[in-house]
Biopython code that builds the backbone (N, CA, C, O; Angstrom):
import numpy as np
from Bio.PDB.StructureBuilder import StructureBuilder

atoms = [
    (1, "UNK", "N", (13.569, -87.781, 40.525)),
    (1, "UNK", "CA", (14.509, -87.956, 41.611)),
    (1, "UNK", "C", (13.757, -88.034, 42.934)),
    (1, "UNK", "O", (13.111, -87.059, 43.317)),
    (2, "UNK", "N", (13.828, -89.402, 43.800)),
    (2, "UNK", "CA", (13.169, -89.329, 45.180)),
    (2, "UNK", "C", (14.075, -88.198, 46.249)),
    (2, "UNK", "O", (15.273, -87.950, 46.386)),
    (3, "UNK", "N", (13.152, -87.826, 46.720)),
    (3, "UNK", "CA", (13.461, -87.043, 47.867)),
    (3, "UNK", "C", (14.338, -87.546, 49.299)),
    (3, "UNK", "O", (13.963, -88.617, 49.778)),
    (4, "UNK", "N", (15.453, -86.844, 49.980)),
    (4, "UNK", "CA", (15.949, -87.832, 50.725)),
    (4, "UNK", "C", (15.370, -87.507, 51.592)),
    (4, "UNK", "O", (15.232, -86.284, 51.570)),
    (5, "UNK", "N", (14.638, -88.246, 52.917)),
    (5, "UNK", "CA", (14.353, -87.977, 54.335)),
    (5, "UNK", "C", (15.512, -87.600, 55.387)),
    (5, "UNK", "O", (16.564, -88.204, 55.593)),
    (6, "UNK", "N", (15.071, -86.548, 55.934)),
    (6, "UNK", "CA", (16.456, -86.259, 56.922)),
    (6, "UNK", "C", (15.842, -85.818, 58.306)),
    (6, "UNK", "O", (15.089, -84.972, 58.789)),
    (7, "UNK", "N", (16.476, -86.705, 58.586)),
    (7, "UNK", "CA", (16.017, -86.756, 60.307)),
    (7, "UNK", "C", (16.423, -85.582, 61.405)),
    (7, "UNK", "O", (17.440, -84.887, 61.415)),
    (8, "UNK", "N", (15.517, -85.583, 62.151)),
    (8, "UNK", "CA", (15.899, -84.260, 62.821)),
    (8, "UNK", "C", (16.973, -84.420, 63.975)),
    (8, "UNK", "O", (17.559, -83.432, 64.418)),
    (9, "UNK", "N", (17.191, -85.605, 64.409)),
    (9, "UNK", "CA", (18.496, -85.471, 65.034)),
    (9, "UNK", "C", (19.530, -86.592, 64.193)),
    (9, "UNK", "O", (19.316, -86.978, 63.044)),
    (10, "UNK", "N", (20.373, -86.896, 64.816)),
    (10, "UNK", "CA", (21.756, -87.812, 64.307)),
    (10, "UNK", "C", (21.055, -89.030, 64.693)),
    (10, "UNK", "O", (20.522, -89.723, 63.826)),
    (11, "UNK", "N", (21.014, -89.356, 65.969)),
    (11, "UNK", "CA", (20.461, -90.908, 66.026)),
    (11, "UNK", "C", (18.864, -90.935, 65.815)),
    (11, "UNK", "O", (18.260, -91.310, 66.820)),
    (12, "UNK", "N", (18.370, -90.735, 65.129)),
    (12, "UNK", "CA", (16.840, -91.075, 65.203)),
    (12, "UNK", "C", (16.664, -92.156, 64.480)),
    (12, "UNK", "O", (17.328, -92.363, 63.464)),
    (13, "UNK", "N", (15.730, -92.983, 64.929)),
    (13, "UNK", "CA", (15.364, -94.698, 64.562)),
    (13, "UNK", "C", (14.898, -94.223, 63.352)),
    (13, "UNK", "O", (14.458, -93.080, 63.476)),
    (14, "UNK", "N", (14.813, -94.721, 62.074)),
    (14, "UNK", "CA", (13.916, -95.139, 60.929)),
    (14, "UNK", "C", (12.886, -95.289, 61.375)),
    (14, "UNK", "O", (12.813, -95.589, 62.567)),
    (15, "UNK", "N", (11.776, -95.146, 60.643)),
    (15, "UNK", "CA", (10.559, -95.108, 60.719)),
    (15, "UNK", "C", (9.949, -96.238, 59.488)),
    (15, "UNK", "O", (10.589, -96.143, 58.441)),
    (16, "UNK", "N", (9.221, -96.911, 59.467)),
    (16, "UNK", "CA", (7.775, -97.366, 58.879)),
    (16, "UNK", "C", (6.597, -97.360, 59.173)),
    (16, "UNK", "O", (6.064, -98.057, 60.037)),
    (17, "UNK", "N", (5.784, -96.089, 58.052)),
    (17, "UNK", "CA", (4.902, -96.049, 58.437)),
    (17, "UNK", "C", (5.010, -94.246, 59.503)),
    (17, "UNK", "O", (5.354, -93.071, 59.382)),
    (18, "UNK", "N", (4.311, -95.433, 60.675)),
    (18, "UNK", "CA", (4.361, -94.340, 61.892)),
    (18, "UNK", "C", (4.885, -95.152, 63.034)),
    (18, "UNK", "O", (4.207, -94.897, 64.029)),
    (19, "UNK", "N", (5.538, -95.762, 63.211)),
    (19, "UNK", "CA", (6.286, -96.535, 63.986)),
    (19, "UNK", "C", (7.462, -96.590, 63.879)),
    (19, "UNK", "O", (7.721, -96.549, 62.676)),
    (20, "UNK", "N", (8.944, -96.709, 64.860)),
    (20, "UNK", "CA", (10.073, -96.449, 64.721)),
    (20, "UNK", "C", (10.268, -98.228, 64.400)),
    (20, "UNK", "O", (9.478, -99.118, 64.714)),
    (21, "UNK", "N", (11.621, -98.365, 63.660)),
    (21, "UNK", "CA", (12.110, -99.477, 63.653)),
    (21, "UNK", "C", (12.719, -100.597, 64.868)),
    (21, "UNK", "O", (13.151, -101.740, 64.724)),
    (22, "UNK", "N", (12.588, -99.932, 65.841)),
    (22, "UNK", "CA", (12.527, -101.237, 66.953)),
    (22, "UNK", "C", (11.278, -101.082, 67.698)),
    (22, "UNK", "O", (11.373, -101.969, 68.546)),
    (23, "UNK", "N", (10.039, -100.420, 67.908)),
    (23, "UNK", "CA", (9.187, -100.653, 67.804)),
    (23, "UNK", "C", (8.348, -101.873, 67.113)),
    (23, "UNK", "O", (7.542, -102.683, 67.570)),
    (24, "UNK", "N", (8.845, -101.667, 65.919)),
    (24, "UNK", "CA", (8.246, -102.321, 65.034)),
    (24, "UNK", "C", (8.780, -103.424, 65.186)),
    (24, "UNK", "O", (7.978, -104.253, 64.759)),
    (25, "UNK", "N", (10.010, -104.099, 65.686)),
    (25, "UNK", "CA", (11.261, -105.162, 65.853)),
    (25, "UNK", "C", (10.042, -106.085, 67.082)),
    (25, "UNK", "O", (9.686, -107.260, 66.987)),
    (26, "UNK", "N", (9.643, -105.100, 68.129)),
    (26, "UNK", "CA", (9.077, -105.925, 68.774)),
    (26, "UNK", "C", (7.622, -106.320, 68.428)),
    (26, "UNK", "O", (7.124, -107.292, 68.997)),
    (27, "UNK", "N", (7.054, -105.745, 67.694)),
    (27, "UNK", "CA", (5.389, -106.040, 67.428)),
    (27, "UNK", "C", (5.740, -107.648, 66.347)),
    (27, "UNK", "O", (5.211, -108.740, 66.552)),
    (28, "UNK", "N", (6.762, -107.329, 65.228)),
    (28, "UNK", "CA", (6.760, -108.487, 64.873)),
    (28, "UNK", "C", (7.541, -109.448, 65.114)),
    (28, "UNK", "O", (7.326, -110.407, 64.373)),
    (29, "UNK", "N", (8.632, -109.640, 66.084)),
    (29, "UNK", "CA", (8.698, -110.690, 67.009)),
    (29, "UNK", "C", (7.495, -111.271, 67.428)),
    (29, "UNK", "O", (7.372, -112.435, 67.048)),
    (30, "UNK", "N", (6.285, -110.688, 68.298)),
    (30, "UNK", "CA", (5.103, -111.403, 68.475)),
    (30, "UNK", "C", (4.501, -111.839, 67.119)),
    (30, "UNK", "O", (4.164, -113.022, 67.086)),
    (31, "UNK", "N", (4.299, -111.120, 65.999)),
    (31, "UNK", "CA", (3.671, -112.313, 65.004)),
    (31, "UNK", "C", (4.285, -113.369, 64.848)),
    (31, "UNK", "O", (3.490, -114.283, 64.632)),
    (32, "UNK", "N", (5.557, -113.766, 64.853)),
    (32, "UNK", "CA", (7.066, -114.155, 64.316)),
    (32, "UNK", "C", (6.764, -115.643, 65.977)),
    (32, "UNK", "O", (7.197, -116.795, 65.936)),
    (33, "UNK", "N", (6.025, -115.084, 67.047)),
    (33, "UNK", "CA", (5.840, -116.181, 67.629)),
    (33, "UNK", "C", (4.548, -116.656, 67.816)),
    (33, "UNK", "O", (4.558, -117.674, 68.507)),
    (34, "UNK", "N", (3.358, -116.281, 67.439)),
    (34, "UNK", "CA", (2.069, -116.579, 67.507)),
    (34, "UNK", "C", (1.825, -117.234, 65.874)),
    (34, "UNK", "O", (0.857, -117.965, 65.660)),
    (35, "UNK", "N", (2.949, -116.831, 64.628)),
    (35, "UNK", "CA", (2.665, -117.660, 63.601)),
    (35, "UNK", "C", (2.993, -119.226, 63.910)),
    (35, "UNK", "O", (2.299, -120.116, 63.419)),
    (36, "UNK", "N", (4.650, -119.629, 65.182)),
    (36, "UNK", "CA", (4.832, -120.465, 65.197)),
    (36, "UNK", "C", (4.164, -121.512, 66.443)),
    (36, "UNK", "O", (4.196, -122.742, 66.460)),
    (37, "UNK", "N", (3.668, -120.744, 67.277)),
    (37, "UNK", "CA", (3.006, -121.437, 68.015)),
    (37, "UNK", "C", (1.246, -121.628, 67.668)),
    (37, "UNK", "O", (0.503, -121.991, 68.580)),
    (38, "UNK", "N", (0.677, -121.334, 66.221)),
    (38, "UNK", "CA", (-0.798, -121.321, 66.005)),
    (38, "UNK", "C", (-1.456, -120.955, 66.381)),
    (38, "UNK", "O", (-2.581, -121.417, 66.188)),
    (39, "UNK", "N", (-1.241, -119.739, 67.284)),
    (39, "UNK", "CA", (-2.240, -118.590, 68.194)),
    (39, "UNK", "C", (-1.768, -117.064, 67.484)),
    (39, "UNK", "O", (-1.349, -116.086, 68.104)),
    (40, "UNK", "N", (-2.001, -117.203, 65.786)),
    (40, "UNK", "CA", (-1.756, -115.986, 65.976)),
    (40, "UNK", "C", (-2.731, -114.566, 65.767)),
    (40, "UNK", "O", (-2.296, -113.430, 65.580)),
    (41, "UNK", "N", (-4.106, -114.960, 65.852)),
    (41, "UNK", "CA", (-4.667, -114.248, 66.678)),
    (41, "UNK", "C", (-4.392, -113.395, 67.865)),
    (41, "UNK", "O", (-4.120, -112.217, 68.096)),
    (42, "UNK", "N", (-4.575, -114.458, 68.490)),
    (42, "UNK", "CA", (-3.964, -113.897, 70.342)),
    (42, "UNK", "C", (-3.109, -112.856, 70.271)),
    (42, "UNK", "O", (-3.343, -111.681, 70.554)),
    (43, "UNK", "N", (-1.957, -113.410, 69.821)),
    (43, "UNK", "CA", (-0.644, -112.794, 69.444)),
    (43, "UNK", "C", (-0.605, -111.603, 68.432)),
    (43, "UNK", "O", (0.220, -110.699, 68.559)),
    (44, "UNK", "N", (-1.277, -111.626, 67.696)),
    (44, "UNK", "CA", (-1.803, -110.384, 67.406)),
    (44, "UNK", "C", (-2.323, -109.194, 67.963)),
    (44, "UNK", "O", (-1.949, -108.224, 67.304)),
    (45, "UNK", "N", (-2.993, -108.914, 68.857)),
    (45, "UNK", "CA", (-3.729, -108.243, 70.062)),
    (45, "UNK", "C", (-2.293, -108.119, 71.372)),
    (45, "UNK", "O", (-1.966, -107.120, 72.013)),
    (46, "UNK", "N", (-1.815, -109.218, 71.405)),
    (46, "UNK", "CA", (-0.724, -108.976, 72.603)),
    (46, "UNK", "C", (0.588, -107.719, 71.187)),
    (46, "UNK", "O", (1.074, -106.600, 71.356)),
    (47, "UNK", "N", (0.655, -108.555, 70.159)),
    (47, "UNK", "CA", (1.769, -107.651, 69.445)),
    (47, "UNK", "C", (1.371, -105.940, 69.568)),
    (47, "UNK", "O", (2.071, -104.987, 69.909)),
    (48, "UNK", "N", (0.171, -106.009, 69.204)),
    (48, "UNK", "CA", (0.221, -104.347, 69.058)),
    (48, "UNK", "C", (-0.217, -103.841, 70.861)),
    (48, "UNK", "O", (0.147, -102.671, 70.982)),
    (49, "UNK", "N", (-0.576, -104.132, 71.620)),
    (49, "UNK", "CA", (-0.308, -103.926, 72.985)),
    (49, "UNK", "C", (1.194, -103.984, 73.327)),
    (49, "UNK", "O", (1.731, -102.902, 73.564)),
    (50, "UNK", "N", (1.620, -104.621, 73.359)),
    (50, "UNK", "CA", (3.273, -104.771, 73.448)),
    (50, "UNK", "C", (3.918, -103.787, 72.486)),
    (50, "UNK", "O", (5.084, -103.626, 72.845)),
    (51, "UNK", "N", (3.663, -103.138, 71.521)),
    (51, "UNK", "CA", (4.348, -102.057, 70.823)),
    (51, "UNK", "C", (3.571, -100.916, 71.723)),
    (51, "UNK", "O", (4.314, -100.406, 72.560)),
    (52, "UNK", "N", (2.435, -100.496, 71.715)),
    (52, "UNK", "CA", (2.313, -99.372, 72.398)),
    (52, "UNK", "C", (2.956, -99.255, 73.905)),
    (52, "UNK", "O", (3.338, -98.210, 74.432)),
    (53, "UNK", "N", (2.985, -100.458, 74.425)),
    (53, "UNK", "CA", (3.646, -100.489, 75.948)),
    (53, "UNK", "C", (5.000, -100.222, 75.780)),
    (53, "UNK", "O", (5.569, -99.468, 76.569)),
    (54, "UNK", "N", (5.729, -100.867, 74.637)),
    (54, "UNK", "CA", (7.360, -100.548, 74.189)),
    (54, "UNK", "C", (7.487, -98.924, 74.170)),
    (54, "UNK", "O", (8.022, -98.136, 74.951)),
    (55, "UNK", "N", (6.734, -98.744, 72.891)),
    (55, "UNK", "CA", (6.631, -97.206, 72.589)),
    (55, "UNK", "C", (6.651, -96.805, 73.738)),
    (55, "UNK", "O", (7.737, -97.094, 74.240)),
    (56, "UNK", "N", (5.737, -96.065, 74.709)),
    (56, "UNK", "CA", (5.334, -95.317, 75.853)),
    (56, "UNK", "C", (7.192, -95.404, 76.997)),
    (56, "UNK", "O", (7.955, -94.503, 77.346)),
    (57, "UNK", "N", (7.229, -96.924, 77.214)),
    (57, "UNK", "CA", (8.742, -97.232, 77.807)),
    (57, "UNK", "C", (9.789, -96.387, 77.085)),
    (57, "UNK", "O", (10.455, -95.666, 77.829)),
    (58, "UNK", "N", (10.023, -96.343, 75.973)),
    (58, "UNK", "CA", (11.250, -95.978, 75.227)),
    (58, "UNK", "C", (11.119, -94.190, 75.217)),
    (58, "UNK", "O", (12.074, -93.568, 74.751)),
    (59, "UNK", "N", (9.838, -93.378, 75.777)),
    (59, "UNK", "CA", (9.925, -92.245, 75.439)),
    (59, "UNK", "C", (11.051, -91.549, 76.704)),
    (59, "UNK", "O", (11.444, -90.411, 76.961)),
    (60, "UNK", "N", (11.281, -92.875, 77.266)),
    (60, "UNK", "CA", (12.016, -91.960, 78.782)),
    (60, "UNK", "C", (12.907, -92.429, 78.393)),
    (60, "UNK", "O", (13.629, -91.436, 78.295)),
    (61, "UNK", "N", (13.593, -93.385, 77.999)),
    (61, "UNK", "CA", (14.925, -93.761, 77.325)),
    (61, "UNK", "C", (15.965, -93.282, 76.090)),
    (61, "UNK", "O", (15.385, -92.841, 75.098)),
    (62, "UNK", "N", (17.475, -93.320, 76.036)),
    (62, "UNK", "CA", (18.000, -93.358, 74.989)),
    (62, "UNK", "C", (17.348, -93.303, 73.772)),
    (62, "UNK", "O", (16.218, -93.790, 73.748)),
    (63, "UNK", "N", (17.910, -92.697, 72.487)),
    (63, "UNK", "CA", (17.337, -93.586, 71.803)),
    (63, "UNK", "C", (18.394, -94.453, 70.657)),
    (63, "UNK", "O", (19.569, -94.262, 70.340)),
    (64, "UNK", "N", (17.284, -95.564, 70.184)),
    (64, "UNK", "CA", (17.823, -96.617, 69.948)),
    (64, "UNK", "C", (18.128, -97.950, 71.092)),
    (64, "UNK", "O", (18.940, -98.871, 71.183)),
    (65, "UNK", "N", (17.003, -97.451, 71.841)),
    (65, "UNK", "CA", (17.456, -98.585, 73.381)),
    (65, "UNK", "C", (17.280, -99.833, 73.172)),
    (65, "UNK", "O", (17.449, -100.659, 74.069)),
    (66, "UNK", "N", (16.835, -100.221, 71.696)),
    (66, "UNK", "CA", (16.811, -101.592, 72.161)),
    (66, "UNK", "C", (18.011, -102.023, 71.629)),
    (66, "UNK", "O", (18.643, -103.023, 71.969)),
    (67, "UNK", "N", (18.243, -101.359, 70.926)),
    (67, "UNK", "CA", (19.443, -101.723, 69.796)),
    (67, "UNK", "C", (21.154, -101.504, 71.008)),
    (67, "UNK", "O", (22.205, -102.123, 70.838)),
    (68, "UNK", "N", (20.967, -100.802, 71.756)),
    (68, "UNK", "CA", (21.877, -100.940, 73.293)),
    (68, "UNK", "C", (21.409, -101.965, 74.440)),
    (68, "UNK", "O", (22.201, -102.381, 75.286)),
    (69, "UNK", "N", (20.094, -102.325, 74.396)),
    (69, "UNK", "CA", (19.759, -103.607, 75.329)),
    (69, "UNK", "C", (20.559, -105.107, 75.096)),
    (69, "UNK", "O", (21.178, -105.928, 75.772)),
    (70, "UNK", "N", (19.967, -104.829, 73.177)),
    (70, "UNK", "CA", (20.847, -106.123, 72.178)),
    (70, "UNK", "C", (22.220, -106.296, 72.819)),
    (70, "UNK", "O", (22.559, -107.399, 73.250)),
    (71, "UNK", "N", (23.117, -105.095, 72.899)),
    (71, "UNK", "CA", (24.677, -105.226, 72.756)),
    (71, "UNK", "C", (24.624, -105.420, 74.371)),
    (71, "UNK", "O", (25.018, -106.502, 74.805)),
    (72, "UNK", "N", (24.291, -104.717, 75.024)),
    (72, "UNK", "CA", (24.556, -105.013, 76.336)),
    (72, "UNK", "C", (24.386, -106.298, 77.174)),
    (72, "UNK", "O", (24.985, -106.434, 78.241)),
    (73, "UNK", "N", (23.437, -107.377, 76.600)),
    (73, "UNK", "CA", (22.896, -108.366, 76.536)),
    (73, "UNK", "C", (23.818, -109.938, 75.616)),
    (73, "UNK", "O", (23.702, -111.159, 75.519)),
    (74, "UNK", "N", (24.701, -108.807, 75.130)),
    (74, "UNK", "CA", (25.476, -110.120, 74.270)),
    (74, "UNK", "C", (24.891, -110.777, 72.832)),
    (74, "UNK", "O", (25.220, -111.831, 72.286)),
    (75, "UNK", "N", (23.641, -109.497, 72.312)),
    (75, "UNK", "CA", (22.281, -110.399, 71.549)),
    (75, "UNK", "C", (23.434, -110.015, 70.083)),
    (75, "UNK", "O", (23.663, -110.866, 69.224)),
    (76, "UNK", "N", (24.058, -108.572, 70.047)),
    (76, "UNK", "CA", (24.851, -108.043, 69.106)),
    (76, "UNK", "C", (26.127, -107.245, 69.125)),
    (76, "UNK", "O", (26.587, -106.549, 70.030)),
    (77, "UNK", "N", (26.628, -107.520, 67.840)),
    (77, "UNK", "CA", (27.870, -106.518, 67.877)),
    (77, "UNK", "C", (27.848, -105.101, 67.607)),
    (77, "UNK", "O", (26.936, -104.646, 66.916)),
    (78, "UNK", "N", (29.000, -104.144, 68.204)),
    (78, "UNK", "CA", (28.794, -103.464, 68.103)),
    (78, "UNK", "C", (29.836, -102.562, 66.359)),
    (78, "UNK", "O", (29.660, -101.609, 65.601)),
    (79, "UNK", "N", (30.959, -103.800, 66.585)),
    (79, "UNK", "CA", (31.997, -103.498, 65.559)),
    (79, "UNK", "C", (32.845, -104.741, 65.916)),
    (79, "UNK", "O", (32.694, -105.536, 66.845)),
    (80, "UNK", "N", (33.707, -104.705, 65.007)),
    (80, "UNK", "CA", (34.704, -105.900, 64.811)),
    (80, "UNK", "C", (35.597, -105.680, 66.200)),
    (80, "UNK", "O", (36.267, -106.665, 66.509)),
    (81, "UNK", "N", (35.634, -105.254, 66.524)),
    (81, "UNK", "CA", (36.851, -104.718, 67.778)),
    (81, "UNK", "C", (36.100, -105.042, 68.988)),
    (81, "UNK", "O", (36.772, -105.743, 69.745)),
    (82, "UNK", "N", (34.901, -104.760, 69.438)),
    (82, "UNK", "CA", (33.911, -105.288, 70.425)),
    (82, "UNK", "C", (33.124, -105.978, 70.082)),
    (82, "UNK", "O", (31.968, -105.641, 69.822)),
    (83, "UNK", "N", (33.643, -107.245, 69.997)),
    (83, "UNK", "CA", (32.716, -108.478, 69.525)),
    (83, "UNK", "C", (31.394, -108.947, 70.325)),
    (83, "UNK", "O", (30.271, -109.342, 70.011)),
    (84, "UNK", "N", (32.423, -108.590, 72.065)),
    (84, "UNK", "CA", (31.026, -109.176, 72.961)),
    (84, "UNK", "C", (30.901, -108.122, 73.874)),
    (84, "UNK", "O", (31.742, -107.591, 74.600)),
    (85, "UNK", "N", (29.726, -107.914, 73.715)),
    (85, "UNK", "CA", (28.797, -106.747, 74.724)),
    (85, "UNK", "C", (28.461, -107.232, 75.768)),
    (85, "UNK", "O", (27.528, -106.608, 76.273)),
    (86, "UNK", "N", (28.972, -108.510, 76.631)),
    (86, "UNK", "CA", (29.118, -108.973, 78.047)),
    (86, "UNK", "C", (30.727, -108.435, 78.879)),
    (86, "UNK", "O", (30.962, -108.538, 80.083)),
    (87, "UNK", "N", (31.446, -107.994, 78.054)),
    (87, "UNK", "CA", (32.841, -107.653, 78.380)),
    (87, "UNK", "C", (32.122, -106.139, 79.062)),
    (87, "UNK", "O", (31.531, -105.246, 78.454)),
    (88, "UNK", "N", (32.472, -106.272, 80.741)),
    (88, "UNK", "CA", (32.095, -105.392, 81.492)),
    (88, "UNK", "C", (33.825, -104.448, 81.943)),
    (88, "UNK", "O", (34.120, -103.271, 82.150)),
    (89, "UNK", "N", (34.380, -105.400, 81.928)),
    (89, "UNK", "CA", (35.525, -104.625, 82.579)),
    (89, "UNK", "C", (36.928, -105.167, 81.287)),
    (89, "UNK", "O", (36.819, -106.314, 80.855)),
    (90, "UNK", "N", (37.661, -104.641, 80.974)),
    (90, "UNK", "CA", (38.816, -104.898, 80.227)),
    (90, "UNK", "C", (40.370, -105.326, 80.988)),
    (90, "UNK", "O", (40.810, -104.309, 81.523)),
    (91, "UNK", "N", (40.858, -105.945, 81.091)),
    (91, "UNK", "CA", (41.836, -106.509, 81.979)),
    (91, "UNK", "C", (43.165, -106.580, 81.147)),
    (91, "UNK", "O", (42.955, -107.429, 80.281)),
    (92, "UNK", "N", (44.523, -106.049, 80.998)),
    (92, "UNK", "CA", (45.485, -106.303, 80.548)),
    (92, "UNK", "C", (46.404, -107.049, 80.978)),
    (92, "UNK", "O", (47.428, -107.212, 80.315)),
]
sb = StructureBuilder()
sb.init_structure("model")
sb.init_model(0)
sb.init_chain("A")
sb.init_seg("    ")
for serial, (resi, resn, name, xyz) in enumerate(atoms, 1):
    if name == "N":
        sb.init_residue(resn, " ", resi, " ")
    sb.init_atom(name, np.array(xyz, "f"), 0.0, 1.0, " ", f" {name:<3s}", serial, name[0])
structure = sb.get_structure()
């Protein structure tokens, strides 16, 4: 029987590895664009710079901030009922 992992608070990101899951969202976005533009070298070196710079940003933030940047941004939903995360004010 595997063991379940239980996180020490309610919202804590998943982990792989040693990296949280939007951490990790942004390091491979940069492979995800240095595979398609043929620099992915470069992009390699900027990906894991850009995760430690993410990381370090997010320790003063929410957590789960990117995953509230997404919705706030219109990138995602949050539930069937708030479809769009640009709806700032509600009007009847």
């Amino acid at each position: 029987m595997q063991p379940v992992r239980m996180p020490n608070h309610f919202d804590d990101q998943r982990q792989i590895l040693f990296w949280d899951i939007d951490t990790l969202a942004v390091v491979i976005m940069f492979f995800i664009i240095g595979y398609v533009l043929r620099e992915l070298t470069i992009m390699m070196v900027l990906a894991f710079f850009a995760g430690h710079l993410f990381s370090k940003w997010k320790t003063n933030q929410l957590n789960g901030v990117l995953i509230h940047l997404s919705y706030r941004f219109g990138w995602w939903r949050i539930n069937d009922v708030f479809k769009n995360g640009n709806t700032k004010e509600w009007v009847d």
